[in-house]
C-alpha positions in Angstrom: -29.6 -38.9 56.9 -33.3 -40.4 56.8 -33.6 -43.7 59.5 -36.3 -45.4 57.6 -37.4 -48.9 59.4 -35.1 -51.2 60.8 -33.5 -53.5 58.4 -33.1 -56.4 60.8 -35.1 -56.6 63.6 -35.1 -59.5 66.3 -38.5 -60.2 65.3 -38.5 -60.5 61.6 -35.2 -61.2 60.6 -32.5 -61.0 62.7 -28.9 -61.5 60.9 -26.0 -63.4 62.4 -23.7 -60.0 62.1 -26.1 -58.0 64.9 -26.0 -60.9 67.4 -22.5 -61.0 66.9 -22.4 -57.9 67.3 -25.4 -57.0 70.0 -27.7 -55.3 67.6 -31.2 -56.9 68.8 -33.9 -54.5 68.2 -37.3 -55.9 67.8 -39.5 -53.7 65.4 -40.8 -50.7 66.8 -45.0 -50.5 67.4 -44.9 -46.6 66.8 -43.6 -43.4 65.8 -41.8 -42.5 69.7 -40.3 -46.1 69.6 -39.0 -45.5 66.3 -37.6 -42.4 67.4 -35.6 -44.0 70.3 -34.0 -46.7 68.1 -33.0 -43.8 65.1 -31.5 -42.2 68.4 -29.7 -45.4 69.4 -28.5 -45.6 66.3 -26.9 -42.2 66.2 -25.4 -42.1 69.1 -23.8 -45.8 68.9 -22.5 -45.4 65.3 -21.2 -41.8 66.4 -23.5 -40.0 63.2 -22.4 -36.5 63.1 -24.6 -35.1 60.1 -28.2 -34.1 61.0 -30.3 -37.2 61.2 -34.2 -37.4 60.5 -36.8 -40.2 61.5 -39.2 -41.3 58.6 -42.7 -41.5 60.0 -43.9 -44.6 60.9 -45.7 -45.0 57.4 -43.1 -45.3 55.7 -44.0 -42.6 53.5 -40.3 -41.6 52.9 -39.1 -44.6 52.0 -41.8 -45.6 49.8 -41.0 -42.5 48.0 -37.4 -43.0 47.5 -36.7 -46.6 48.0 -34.3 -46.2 50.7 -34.4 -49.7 51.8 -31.7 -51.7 52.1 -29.7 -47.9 52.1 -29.7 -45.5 49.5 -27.3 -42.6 49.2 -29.5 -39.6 48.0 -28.3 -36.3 46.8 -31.7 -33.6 46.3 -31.1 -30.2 45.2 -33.0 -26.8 46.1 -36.0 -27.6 44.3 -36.5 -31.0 45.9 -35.2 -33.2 42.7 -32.8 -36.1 43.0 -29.6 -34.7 41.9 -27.9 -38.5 42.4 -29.1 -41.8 43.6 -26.8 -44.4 44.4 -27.3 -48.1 44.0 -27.9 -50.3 47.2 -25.5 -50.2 49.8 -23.7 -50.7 51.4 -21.9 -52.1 48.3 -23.8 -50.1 45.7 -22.2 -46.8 47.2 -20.0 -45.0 45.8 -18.5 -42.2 47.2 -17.0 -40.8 44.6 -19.9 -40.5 42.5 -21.6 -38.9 45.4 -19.0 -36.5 45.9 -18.6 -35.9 41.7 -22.6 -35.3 41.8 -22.3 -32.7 45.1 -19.4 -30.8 43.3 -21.6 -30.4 39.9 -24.7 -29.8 42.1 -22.3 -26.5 44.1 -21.0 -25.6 40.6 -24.4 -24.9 39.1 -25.6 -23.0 41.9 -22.6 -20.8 42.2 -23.0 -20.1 38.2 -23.1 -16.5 36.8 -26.6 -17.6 35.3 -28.2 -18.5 38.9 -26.9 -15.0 40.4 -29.0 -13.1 37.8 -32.2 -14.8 39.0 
């Protein structure tokens, strides 16, 4: 997981779900402030895959167009084996999850073990 910038901070655009919900963040003014509200995140949402922090130019982002979300699958070689469509409701698991298994399949073929 890549925490790109937040979505919905208290001083841009604050939606009515994260005060329901006490999700005020105001947008962070550097890199170790960024940091701290990926952290947040992870450890209030209970994340259990390795999280990264893009860096605070958005270079990451930029690059794959991770905002709103984006599920991403890259291979060995860096190329994007699947991207989904926004989420949350442009995800789909599935496809994810058909993608990883042809993505295992062709690295685990006779023809990659001769390389």
């Amino acid at each position: 997981m890549i925490y790109i910038g937040e979505a919905h901070p208290s001083d841009l655009w604050q939606v009515p779900n994260n005060l329901k919900d006490h999700v005020i963040l105001r947008s962070p003014a550097n890199e170790e402030e960024r940091i701290a509200v990926a952290e947040l995140c992870v450890t209030t949402l209970s994340i259990e895959v390795p999280a990264l922090v893009d860096h605070f130019d958005d270079a990451t982002e930029r690059a794959y167009t991770g905002w709103p979300e984006r599920l991403y699958l890259v291979d060995r070689e860096g190329s994007v084996a699947y991207k989904s469509l926004p989420g949350p409701f442009g995800f789909k698991l599935n496809d994810l999850e058909d993608a990883l298994r042809v993505l295992v399949a062709r690295d685990h073929s006779p023809a990659l073990a001769s390389r």
